[in-house]
N, C-alpha and C positions, 0 to 999 in steps of 0.2 A: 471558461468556455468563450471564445471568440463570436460575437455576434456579425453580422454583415456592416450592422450601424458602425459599430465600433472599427472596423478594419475599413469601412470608409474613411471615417474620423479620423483616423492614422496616414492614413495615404493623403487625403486632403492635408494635413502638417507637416506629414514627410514632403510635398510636392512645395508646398507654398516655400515652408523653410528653405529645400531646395532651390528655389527659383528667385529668394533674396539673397543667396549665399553665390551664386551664378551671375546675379544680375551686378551686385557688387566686387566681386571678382572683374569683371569687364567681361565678360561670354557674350554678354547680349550688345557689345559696341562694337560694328563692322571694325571701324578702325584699329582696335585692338585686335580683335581677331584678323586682320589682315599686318599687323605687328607683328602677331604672332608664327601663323605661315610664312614670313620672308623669314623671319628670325632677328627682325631687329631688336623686339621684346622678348627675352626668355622667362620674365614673370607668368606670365599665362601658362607658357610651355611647361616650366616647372610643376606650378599649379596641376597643369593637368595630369603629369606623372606621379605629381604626387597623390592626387587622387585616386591613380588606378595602383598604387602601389599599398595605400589603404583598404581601397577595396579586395584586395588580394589577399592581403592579412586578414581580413575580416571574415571572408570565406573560409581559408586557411584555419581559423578558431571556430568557426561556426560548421566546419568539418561539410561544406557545400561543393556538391562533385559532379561535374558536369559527365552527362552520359560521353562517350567517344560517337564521334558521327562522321560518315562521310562526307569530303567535298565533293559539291559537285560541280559540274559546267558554268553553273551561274554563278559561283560565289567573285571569281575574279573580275569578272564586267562589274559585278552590283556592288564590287568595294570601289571600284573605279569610277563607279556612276555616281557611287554616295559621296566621297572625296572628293571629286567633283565638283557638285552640288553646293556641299558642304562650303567648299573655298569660292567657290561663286556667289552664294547668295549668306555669306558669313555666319554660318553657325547647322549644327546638324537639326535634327525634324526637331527639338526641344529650343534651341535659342531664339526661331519664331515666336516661340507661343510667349517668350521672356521679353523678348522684343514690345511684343504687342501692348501686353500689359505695363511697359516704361514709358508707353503713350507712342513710338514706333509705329507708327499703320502700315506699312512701306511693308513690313514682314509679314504682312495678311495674303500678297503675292506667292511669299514663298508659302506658306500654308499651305494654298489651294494648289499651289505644282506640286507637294509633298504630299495630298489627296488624291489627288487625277496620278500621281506616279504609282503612288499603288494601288489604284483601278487598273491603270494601265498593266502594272507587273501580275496582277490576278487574272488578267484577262488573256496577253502574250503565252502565260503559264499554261490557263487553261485548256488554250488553244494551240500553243504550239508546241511547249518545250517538255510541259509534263514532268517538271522537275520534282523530287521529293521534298516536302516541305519542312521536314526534319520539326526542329523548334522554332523556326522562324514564325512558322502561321500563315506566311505569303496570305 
């Protein structure tokens, strides 16, 4: 039986582990991630394909099936806005928080724009666009 403690416990080890495995990798060096988007480093690039190609297989045995959902209106601004972002302030809403803790202050900025953006994108929703939230959670 899975307790709450316990499946904290997990995620606080699954997270740290993650986040020495990233931070050593280079995720959390603008520089390298700005290596990486031009392409003059394919290490990282690799890296991350190879990642998502793990993750794939792992679903794939673990027989994990994503419902079919539709796109909607937002999805193509908010991949453009994340991408973005992303390449702007080196690293997606997780290589901050990697940042911070390699003693990085500098990515406590981007934190708080990856806060207020989604305020912001709950708010815009709420009020204008009315989109379905699907799985995201907006």
């Amino acid at each position: 039986m899975r307790t709450r403690g316990a499946i904290l416990l997990a995620n606080i080890i699954t997270g740290l582990t993650l986040g020495y495995t990233v931070s050593n990798i280079g995720f959390g060096d603008y520089t390298e991630l700005n290596r990486m988007f031009t392409f003059q480093d394919l290490r990282m690039l690799l890296s991350f394909a190879g990642a998502v190609v793990i993750t794939v297989c792992a679903f794939a045995l673990l027989r994990v099936r994503r419902t079919p959902g539709r796109i909607h209106a937002g999805v193509i601004p908010g991949a453009v806005l994340f991408g973005t972002g992303w390449a702007i302030s080196g690293g997606c809403p997780a290589i901050p928080i990697v940042q911070v803790a390699g003693g990085y202050l500098p990515a406590l900025v981007t934190i708080v724009g990856v806060t207020v953006g989604i305020r912001l994108c709950r708010w815009a929703n709420a009020r204008y666009f009315h989109l379905d939230r699907g799985s995201c959670g907006l």
